[in-house]
C-alpha positions as CSV (number, residue, x, y, z in Angstrom):
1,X,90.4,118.6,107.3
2,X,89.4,122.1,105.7
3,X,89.0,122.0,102.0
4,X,86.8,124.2,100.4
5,X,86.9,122.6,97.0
6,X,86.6,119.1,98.2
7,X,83.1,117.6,98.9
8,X,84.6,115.2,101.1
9,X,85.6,117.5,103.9
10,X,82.9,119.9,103.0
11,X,79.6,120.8,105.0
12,X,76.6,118.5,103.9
13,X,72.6,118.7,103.9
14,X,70.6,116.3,105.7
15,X,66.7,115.5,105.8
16,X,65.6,114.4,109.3
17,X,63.2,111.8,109.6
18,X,60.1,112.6,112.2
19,X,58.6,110.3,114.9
20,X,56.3,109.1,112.8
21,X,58.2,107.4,110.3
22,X,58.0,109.8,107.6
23,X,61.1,112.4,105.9
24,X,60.8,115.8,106.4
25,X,59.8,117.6,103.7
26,X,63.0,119.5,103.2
27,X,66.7,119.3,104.0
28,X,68.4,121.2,106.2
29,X,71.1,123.1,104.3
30,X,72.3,125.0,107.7
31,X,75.7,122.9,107.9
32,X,76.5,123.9,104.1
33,X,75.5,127.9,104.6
34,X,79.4,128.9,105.6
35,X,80.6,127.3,102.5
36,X,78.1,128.5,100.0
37,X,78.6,132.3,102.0
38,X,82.3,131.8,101.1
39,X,81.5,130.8,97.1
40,X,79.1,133.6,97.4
41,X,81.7,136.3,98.4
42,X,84.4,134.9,96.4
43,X,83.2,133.6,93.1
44,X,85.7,134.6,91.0
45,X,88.7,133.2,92.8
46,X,86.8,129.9,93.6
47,X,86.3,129.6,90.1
48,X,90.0,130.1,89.4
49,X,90.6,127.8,92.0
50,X,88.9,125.1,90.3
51,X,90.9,125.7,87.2
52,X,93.6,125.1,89.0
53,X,92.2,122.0,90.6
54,X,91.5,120.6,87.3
55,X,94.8,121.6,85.3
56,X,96.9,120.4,88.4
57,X,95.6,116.9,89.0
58,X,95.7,116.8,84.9
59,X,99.5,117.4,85.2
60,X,100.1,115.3,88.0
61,X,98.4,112.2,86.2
62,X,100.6,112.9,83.1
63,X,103.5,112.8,84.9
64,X,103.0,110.1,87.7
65,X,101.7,108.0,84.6
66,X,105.3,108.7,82.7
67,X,106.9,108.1,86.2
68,X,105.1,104.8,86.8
69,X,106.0,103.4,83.2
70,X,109.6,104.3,84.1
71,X,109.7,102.3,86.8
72,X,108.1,99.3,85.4
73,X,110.5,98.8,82.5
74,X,113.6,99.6,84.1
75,X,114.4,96.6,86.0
76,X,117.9,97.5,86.6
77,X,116.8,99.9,89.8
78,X,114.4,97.8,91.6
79,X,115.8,98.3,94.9
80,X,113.7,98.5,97.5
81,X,113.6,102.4,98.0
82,X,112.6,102.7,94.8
83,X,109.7,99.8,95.0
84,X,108.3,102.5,97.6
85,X,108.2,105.2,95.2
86,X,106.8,103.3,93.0
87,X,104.2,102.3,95.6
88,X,103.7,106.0,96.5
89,X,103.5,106.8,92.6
90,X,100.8,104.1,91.9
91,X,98.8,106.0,94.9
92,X,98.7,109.6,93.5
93,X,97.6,107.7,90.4
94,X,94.7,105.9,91.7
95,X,93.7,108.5,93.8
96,X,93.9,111.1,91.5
97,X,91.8,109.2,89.0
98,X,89.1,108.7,91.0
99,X,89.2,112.3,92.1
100,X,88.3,113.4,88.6
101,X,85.3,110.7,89.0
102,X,84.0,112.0,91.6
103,X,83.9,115.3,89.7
104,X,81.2,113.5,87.4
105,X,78.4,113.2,90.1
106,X,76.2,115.5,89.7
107,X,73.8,117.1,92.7
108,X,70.9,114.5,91.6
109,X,73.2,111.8,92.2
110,X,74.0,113.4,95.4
111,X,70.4,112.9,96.7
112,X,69.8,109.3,95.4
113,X,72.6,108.0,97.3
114,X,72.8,105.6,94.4
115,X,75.3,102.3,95.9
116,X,77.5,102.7,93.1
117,X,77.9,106.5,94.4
118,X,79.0,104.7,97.7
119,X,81.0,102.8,96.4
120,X,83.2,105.4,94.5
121,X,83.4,107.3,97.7
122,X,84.4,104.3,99.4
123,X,87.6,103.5,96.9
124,X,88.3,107.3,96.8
125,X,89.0,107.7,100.6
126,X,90.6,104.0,100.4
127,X,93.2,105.3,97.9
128,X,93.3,108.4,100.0
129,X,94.5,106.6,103.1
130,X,96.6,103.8,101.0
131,X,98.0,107.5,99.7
132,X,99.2,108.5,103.6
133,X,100.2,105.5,104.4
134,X,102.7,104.8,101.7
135,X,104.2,108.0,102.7
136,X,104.3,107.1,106.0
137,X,106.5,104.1,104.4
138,X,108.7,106.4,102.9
139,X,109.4,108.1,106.0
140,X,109.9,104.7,107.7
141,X,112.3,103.8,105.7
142,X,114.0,106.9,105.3
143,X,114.1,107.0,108.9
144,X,115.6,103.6,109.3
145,X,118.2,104.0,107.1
146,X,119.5,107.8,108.2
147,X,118.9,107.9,111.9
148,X,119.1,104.7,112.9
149,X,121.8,103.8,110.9
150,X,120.2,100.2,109.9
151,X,121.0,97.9,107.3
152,X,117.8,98.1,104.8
153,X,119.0,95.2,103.2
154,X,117.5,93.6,105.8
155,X,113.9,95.3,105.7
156,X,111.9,93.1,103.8
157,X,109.6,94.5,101.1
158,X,106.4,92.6,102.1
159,X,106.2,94.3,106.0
160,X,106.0,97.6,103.8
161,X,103.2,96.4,101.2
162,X,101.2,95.1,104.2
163,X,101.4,98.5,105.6
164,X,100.8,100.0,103.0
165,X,98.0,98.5,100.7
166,X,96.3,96.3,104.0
167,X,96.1,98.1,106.9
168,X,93.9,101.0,105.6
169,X,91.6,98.3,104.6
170,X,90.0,97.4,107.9
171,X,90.1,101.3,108.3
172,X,87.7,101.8,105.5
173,X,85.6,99.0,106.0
174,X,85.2,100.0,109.5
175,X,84.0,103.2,108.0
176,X,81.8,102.6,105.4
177,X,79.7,100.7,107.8
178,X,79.6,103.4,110.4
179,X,78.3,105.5,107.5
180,X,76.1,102.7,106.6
181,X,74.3,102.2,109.5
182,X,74.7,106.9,111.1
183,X,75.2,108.6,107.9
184,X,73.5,106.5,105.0
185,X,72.8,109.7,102.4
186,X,74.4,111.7,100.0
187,X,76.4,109.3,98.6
188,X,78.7,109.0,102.3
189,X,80.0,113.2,101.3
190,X,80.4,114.9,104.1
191,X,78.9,114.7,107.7
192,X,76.5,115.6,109.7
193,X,76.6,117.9,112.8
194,X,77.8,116.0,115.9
195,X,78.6,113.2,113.9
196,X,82.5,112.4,113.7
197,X,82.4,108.7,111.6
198,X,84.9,110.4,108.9
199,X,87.0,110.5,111.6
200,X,87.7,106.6,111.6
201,X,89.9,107.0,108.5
202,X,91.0,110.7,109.3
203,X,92.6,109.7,112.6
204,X,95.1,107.5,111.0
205,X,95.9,109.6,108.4
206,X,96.6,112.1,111.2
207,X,98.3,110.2,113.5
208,X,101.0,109.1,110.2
209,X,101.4,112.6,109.3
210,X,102.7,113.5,112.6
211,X,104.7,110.8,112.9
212,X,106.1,111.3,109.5
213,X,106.9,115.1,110.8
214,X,108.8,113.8,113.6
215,X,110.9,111.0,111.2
216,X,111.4,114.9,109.1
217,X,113.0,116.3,112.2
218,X,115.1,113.7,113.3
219,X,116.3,113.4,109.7
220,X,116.8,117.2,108.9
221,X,118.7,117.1,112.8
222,X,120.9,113.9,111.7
223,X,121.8,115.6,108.4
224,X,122.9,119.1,109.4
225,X,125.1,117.1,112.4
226,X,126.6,115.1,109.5
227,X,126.9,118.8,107.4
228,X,128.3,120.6,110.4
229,X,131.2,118.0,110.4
230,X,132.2,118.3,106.6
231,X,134.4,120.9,105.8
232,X,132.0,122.4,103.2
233,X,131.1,126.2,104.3
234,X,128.4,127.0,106.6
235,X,126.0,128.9,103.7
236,X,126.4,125.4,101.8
237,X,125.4,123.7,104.6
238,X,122.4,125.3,105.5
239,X,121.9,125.4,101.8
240,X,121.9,121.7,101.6
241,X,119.6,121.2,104.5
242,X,116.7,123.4,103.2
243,X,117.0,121.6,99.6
244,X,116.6,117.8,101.9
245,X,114.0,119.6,104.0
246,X,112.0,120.5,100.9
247,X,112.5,117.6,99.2
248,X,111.3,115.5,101.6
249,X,108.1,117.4,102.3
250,X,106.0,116.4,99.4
251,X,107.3,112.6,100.1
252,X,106.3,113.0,103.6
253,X,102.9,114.6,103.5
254,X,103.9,117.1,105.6
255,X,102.0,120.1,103.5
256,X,98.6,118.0,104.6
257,X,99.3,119.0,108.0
258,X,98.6,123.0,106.2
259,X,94.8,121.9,105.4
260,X,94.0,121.2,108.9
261,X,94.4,124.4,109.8
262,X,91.5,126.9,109.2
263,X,92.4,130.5,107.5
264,X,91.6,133.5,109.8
265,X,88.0,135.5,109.0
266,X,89.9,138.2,107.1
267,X,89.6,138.4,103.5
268,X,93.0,138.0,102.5
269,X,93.7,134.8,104.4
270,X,90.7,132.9,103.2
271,X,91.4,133.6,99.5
272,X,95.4,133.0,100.2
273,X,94.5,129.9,101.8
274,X,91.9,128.8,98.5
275,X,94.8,129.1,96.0
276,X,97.2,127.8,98.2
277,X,95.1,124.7,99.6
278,X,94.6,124.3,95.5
279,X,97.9,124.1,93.8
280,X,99.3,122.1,97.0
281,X,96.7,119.6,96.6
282,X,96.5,119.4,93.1
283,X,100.0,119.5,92.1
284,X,101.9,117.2,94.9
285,X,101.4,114.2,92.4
286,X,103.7,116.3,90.0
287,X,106.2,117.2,92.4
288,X,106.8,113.7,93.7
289,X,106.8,112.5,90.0
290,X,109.7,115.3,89.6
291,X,111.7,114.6,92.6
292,X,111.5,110.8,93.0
293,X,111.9,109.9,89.0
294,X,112.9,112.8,87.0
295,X,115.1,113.7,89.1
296,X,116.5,110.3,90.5
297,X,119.9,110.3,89.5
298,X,119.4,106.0,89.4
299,X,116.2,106.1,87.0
300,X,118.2,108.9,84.8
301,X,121.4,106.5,84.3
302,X,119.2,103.7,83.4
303,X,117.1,105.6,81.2
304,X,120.1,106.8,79.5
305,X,121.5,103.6,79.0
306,X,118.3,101.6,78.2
307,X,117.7,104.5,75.6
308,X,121.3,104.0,74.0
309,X,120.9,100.5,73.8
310,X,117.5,100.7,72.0
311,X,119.7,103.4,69.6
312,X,122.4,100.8,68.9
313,X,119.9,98.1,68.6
314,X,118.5,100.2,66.0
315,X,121.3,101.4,64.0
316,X,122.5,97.8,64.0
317,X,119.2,96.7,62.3
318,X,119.2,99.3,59.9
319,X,122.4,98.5,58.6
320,X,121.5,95.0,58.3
321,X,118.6,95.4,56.6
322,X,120.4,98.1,54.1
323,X,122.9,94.9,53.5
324,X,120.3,93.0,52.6
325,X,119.0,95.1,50.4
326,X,122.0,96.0,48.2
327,X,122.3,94.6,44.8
328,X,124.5,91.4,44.4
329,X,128.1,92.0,44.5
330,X,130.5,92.1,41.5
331,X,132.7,90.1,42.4
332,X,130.3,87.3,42.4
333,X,129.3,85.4,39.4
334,X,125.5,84.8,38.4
335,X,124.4,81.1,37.3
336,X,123.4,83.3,34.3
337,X,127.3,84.2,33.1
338,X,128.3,80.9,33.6
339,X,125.9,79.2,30.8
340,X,127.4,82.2,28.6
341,X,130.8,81.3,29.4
342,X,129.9,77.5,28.8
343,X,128.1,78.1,25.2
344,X,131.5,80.2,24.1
């Protein structure tokens, strides 16, 4: 997976040991001299890039986090589609938040291959899978309820959690020991030359990706047959199919399927692909925030009337305690004007 920003799917140094049981005396940087050419040659717009890194996955924690407490209070909406946004949302969240922790370990750190360092990595790349696969959920059940026209009242909510939050599990576990026992430096960032262990949690991801693409084509084909039959016009139709195509990209993880790709040698494409790779990245957590909350027509009506409820509530207790707080009435008499009227 090409990312030039990320030290995950970056280039790495090494130190080989000898025959003798000792370390060389220096690492071999030869795996990392493409990248640092490519920061070299473009150091403005890979500092730019960064920026954009940072301020995007800012945003997209803002807004997932405002998303997330949305759909924890409103307990009107918890069907099961929107349990799986939620799932998804809680993803981009975790993942996100350990992104910015990675951020913190320095070069140093790097070298020690401290096991906390490890560690991180290892819950990064679990969230990062637990990310994928919960899309791939989504496009399951999408899937299941356009094309193949089944019931989803009869899917049942704990299939999708296994697949979601324990099935990467084994995946990562499986890894971190392959890097435990091949690839046991620099805190498990990056690989080595001829070694493909990364690959144990980056062939599942792949493989749900393309499966998710094909659940986007048969549900893009299923819903311009259903447009085709309305009587709505043809530029409407089409119209309609590219807003559901784009929609359902960010849900999908299609725009991963982009970062596997690398930019040609020209100029222009590499720095293209830098901002683009970026903002994609960086932002997605915004965009599903935006499309599958914001937007939701369900969480709207229920905000709406959870928040008019709470107005009512409070009108209702301000009046009361405005009643309370009046003087006594007129028409009442006072114990006081009675011992008058008594002593005349």
């Amino acid at each position: 997976m090409y990312n030039p920003l990320t030290p995950l799917f970056a280039g790495s140094a090494y130190r080989e040991c000898i025959d003798n049981g000792t370390w060389a005396l220096k690492s071999n940087y030869s795996s990392c001299e493409p990248i640092l050419e490519e920061k070299r040659k473009y150091p403005m717009h890979y500092k730019i890039a960064l920026i954009i890194n940072y301020l995007g996955h800012c945003i997209s924690v803002g807004a997932l986090v405002v998303a997330f407490i949305l759909f924890l209070c409103l307990r009107s909406i918890r069907c099961l589609r929107n349990i799986i946004h939620w799932n998804l949302i809680t993803t981009f969240i975790l993942r996100n938040v350990m992104w910015f922790l990675l951020q913190l370990i320095d070069h140093n750190i790097h070298e020690s291959n401290e096991p906390w360092c490890r560690l991180i990595t290892t819950i990064y790349n679990y969230f990062v899978v637990t990310n994928f696969f919960w899309m791939f959920v989504e496009g399951c059940y999408l899937h299941t309820a356009i094309v193949m026209t089944y019931s989803t009242d009869k899917l049942k909510k704990w299939v999708f959690l296994f697949i979601g939050w324990c099935i990467p599990c084994p995946i990562i576990v499986a890894w971190a020991i392959g890097k435990l026992y091949n690839e046991n430096e620099q805190c498990w960032f990056g690989k080595e030359p001829g070694k493909y262990i990364d690959y144990i949690y980056q062939g599942p991801v792949i493989l749900v990706l393309l499966i998710n693409f094909v659940f986007l084509f048969n549900i893009v084909r299923i819903l311009m047959t259903k447009l085709r039959a309305s009587t709505t016009s043809e530029t409407i139709q089409y119209r309609k199919a590219v807003k559901a195509t784009l929609v359902l990209l960010p849900l999908l993880g299609i725009t991963y399927m982009l970062f596997f790709v690398n930019p040609g040698e020209d100029d222009i494409s590499q720095i293209v692909f830098i901002y683009f790779n970026s903002f994609l990245q960086s932002f997605q957590g915004f965009f599903v925030s935006v499309f599958y909350c914001f937007l939701n027509g369900e969480v709207r009506s229920a905000a709406r009337k959870r928040w008019h409820r709470w107005q009512d509530n409070h009108a209702l207790r301000v009046r009361v305690a405005r009643a309370m707080s009046l003087p006594t009435s007129p028409t009442r008499i006072s114990f006081h004007s009675i011992k008058q009227t008594t002593a005349v």
